[in-house]
LOVEX-871685 format. One record per residue (C-alpha): x, y, z. Coordinates in steps of 0.001 Angstrom, whole numbers, plus 500000, padded with zeros to 6 digits. Last residue first. Layout:
N
XYZ
...
***
This chain:
155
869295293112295321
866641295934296178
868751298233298584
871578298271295650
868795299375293291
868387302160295647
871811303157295355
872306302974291880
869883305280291532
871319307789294238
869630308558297171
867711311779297069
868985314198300147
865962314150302087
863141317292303141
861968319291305787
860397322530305373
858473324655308030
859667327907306370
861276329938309506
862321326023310621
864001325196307886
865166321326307717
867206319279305421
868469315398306449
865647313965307384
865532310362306669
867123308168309432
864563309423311698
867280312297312036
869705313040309888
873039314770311520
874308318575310549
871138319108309129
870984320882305629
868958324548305657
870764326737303894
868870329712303713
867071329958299882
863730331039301260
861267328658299793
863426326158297906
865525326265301046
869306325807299790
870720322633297834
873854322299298830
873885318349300373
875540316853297310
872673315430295923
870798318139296756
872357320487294517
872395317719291744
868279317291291641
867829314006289278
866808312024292233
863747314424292692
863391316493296361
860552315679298301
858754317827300564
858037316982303877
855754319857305723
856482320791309027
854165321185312003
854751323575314817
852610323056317667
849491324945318864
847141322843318291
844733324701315912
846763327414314776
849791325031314036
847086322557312608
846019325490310118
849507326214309398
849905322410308563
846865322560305923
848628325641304201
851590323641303989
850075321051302259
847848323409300026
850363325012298940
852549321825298408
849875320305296025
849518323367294398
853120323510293315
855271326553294352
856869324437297025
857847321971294312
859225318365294776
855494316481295089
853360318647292767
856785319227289885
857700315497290769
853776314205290068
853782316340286860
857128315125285448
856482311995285822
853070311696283916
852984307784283724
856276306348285289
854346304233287394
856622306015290927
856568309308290007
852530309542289038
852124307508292286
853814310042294131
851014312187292559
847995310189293348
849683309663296980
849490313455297203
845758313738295992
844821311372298733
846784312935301766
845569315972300673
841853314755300651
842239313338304164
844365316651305576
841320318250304625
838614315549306235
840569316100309042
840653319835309557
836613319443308857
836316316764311554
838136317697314538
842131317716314741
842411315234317275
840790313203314219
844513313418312774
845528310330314899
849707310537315247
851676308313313265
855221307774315015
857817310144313873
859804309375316995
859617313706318468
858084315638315707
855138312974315752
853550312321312022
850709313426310978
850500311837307370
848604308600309183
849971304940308379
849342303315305030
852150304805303240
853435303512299817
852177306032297612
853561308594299868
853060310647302997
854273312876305917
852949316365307510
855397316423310523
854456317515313816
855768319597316593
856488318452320932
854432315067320430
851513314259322646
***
């Protein structure tokens, strides 16, 4: 069993949002009985409808404000849901938030903890996509690629 976990998702996922601290493998979330579960289910659900906001275009700014906020409800109840699996299992587990492309402080790497403003950038990425972490918060997040960037991935 992994060392923390890592509350992970998007429109694109089909594996598990409980990631393993230590390879981010999916991990099962019915080790976390079935109401915990069912929770992490209906999070995992209403944060794919938001990525998919981002991703279509339609409502943009609504999906980035759920998906890129800590303030949003979509993070409060994300976090919320990986204290409860801290109490439960006794392991840390982080939330991923995203950060928006058009965010200039993290494009450069200075963007501070949206939660607690400590800087919070990694000195290496890990899983070849973490590059921000707070522990005191449970935050990780990315630096945002550049446009041009991911449209060089594409072609």
């Amino acid at each position: 069993m992994s060392s923390f976990f890592i509350l992970f998702t998007g429109v694109v996922e089909e594996d598990s949002p409980l990631r393993s601290g230590d390879d981010f493998s999916p991990q099962s979330i019915d080790q976390l009985g079935p109401d915990l579960a069912d929770d992490l289910r209906r999070w995992e659900e209403l944060y794919k409808a938001c990525d998919k906001l981002v991703m279509t275009g339609k409502d943009r700014d609504f999906g980035y404000e759920q998906t890129s906020s800590v303030e949003s409800d979509l993070s409060a109840m994300g976090r919320e849901l990986g204290s409860a699996i801290e109490r439960k299992t006794g392991k840390l587990t982080y939330y991923y938030l995203t950060i928006a492309l058009d965010d200039p402080k993290a494009a450069d790497g200075n963007r501070p903890c949206p939660s607690c403003g400590r800087q919070w950038r990694l000195p290496h990425r890990f899983f070849r996509l973490i590059d921000f972490k707070c522990d005191p918060c449970r935050l990780l997040s990315t630096k945002p690629a550049s446009l041009a960037s991911l449209l060089q991935g594409i072609e």
